[in-house]
C-alpha positions as CSV (number, residue, x, y, z in Angstrom):
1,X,0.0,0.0,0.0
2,X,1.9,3.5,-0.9
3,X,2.3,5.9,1.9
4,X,3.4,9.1,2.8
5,X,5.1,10.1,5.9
6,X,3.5,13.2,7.8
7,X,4.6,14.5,11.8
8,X,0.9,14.4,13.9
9,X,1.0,15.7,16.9
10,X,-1.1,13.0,19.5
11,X,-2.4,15.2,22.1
12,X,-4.5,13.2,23.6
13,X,-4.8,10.3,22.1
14,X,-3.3,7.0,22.9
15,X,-2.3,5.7,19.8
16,X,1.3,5.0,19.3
17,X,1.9,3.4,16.2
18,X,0.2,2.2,13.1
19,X,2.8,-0.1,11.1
20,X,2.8,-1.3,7.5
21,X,3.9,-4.9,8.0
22,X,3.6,-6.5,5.1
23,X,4.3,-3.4,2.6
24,X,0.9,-3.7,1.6
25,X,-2.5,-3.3,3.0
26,X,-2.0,-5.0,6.5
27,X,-1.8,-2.7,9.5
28,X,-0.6,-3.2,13.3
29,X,-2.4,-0.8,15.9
30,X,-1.2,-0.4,19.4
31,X,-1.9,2.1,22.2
32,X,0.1,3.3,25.3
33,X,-3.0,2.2,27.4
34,X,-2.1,-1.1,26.5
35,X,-5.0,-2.9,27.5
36,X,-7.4,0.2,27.2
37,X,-9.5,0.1,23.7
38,X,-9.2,2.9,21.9
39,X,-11.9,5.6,21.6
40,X,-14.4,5.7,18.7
41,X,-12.5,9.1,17.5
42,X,-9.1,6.9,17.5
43,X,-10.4,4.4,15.5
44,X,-12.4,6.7,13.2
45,X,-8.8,8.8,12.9
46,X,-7.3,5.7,12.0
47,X,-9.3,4.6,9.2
48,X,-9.2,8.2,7.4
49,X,-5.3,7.9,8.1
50,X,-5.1,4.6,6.4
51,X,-7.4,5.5,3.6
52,X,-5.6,8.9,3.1
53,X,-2.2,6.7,2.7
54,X,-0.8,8.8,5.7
55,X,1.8,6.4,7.9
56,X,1.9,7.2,11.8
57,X,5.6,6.7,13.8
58,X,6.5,3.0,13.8
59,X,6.6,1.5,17.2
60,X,9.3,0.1,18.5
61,X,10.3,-2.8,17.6
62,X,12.8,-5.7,18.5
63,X,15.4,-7.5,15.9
64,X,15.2,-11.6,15.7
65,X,18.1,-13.5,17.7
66,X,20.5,-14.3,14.1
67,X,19.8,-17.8,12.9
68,X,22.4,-20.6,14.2
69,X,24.2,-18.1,16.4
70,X,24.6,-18.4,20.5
71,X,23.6,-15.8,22.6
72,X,27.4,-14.7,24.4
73,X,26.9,-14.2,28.2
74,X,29.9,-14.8,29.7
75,X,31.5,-11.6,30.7
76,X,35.6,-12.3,30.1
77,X,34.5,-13.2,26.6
78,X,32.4,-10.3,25.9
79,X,35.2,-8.1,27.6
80,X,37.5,-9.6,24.9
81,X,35.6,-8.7,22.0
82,X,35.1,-5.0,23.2
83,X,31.8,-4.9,24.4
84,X,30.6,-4.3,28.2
85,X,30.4,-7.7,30.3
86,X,26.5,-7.2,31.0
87,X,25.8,-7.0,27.0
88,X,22.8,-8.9,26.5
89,X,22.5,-8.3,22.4
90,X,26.0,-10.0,21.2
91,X,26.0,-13.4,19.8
92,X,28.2,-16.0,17.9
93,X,27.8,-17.9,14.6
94,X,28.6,-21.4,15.3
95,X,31.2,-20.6,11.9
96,X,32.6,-17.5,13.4
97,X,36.3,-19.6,14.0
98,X,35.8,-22.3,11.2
99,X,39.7,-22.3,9.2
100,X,40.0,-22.6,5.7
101,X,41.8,-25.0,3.8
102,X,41.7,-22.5,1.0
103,X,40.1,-19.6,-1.1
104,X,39.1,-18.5,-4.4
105,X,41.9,-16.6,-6.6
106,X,39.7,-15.7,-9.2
107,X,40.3,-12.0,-10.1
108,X,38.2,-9.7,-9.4
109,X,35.3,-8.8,-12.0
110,X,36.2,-5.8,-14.2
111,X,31.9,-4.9,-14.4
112,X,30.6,-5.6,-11.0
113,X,27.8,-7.1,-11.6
114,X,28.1,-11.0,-11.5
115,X,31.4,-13.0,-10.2
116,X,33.7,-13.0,-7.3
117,X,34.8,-9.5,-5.6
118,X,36.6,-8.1,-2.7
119,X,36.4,-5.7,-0.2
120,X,39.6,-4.6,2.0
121,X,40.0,-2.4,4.3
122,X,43.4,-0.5,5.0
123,X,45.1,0.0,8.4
124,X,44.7,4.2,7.7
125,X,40.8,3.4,8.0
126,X,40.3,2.4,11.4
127,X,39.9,4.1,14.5
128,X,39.5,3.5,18.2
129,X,36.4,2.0,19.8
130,X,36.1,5.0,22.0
131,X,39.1,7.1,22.2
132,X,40.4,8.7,18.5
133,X,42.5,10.8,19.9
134,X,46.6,11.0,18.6
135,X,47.7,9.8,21.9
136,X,45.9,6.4,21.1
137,X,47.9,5.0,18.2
138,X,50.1,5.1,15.4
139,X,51.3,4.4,11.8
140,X,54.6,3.3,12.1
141,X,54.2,-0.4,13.6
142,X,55.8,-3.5,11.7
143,X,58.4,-3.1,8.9
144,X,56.1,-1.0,7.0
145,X,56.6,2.8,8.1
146,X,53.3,5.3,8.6
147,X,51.0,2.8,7.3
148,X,50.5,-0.2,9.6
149,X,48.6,0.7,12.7
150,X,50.0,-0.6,16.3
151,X,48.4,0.9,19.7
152,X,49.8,3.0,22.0
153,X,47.7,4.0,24.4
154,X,45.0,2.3,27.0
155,X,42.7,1.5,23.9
156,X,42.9,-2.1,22.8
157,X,40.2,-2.0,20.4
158,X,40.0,-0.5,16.9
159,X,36.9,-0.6,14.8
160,X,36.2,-0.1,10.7
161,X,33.2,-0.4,8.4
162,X,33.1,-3.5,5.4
163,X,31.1,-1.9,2.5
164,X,29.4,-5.1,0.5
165,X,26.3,-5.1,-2.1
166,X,23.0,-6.4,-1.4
167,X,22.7,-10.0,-2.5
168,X,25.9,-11.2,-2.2
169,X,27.4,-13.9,-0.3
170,X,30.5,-13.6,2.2
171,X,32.7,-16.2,0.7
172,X,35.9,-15.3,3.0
173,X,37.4,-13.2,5.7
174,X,41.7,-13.0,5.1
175,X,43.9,-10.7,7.7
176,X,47.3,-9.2,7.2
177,X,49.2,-8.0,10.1
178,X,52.6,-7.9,11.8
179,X,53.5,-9.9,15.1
180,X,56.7,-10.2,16.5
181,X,55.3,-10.2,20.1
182,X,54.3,-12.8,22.2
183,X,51.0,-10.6,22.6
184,X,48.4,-11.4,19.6
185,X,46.2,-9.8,17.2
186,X,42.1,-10.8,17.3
187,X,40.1,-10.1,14.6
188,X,36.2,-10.2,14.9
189,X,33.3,-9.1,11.9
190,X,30.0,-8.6,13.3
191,X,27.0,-8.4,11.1
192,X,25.3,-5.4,13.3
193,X,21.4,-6.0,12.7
194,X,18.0,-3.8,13.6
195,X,14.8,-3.9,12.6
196,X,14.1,-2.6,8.8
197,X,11.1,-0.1,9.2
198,X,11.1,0.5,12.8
199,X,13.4,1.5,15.9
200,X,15.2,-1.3,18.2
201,X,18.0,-2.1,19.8
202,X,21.2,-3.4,17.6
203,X,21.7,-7.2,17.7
204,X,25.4,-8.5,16.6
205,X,26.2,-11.6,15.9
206,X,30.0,-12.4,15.4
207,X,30.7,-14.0,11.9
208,X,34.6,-14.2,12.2
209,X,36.5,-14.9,15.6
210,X,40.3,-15.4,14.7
211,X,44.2,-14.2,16.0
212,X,47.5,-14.2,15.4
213,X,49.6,-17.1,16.7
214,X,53.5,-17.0,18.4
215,X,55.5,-14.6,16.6
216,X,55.9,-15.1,13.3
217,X,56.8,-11.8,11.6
218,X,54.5,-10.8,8.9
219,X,51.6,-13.5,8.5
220,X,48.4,-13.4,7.3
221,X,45.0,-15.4,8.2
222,X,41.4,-16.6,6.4
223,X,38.5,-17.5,7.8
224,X,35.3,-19.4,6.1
225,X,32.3,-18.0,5.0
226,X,28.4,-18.6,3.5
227,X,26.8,-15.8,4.6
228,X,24.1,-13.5,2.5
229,X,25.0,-9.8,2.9
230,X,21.4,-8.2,4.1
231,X,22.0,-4.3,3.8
232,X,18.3,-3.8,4.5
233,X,18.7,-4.1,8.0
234,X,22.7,-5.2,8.8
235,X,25.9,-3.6,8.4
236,X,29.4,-5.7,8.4
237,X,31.8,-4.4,11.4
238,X,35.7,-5.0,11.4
239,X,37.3,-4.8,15.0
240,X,40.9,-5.6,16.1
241,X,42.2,-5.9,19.3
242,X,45.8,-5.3,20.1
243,X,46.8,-7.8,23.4
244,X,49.8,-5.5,23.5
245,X,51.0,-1.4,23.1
246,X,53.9,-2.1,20.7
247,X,55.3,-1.5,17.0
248,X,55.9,-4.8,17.3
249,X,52.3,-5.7,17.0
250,X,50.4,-3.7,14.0
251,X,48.0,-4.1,11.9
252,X,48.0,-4.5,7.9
253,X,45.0,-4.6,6.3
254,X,41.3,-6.9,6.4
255,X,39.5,-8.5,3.8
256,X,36.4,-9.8,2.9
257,X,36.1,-12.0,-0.5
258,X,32.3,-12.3,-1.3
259,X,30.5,-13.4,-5.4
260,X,27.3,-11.9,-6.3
């Protein structure tokens, strides 16, 4: 059914929301009163609303738990990932650690419309979880001067945004880095999801959960993937967390391979 959006001012009433749920002509009313039925002047407002095409605020509303994913409650874990130890909306695909034996080298296609692509992600692109400011980090870790990106201050998390198309399918996850430290590297993607036409709280589910192992000087890692990209209502997060403040420990670059 095609709709406008208009701001109403309520007054009086008790009518919250009217929602479009199905795009077309189906319609879900609700009222702060809750249990309280609505007045004959509601109702008869509503029915000229809906006939007029005019589309009330959306209630709130609260994303799905992600399909084959755990819920991730226990507070060392969630600490490690960067999030608060109470967070009650971060979960874990059961494929978020799976290795991979190997990966496509098809090139990328030159018209990207069909075919296998990429999407990578520099070191110069991410910033801190919380604090940005210079004192935080810098681009001279590893062997690679003013472009890898090692910590130095208190923050040990770093966060950057995947850009992928609508349809595809997350094919692989590949990390570049720099570790000569017995300290690691972790490197987490979460698919950050809320409802499509309505407000809620963020759900995110972790699709990759990997690190750097021992010290092996410039290395690089891959992770499995068979994931549909749903831009509708997700967006694909990149976070790395530094276990140590040193040069010796930098970041390179991330990667997602994906084929539409």
């Amino acid at each position: 059914m095609p709709y406008r959006e208009v701001s109403l001012e309520a007054h009086d009433l008790d009518l919250v929301a009217v929602e479009d749920a199905t795009d077309q002509d189906t319609v879900t009313i609700a009222s702060v009163a809750g249990s309280n039925p609505m007045s004959f002047f509601c109702r008869s407002l509503l029915t000229l609303g809906l006939a007029a095409g005019v589309a009330l605020p959306l209630q709130a509303a609260s994303a799905a738990a992600p399909a084959g994913a755990a819920k991730v409650s226990n507070a060392r874990m969630l600490q490690s990932m960067g999030f608060a130890p109470n967070a009650s909306n971060v979960y874990m695909d059961q494929h978020a650690s799976r290795a991979a034996a190997s990966e496509s080298t098809a090139q990328p296609e030159t018209t990207p419309t069909t075919g296998v692509d990429y999407n990578a992600i520099s070191a110069k692109e991410f910033i801190g979880r919380v604090d940005t400011t210079g004192t935080q980090w810098r681009y001279d870790g590893g062997p690679a001067c003013c472009v890898d990106l090692s910590r130095v201050g208190t923050e040990q998390f770093a966060d950057a945004q995947f850009e992928v198309p609508t349809g595809a399918r997350l094919d692989f996850f590949r990390y570049w880095a720099f570790d000569n430290n017995p300290a690691n590297l972790a490197f987490f993607v979460f698919e950050v999801c809320q409802p499509g036409f309505a407000a809620g709280a963020p759900v995110i589910n972790t699709i990759v959960n990997t690190s750097t192992i021992g010290v092996p000087g410039n290395t690089t890692g891959l992770v499995t993937l068979n994931r549909p990209v749903n831009n509708q209502t997700c967006t694909y997060l990149a976070r790395v967390r530094f276990d140590a403040a040193s040069p010796t420990l930098a970041l390179q670059k991330v990667r997602l391979q994906f084929t539409r």
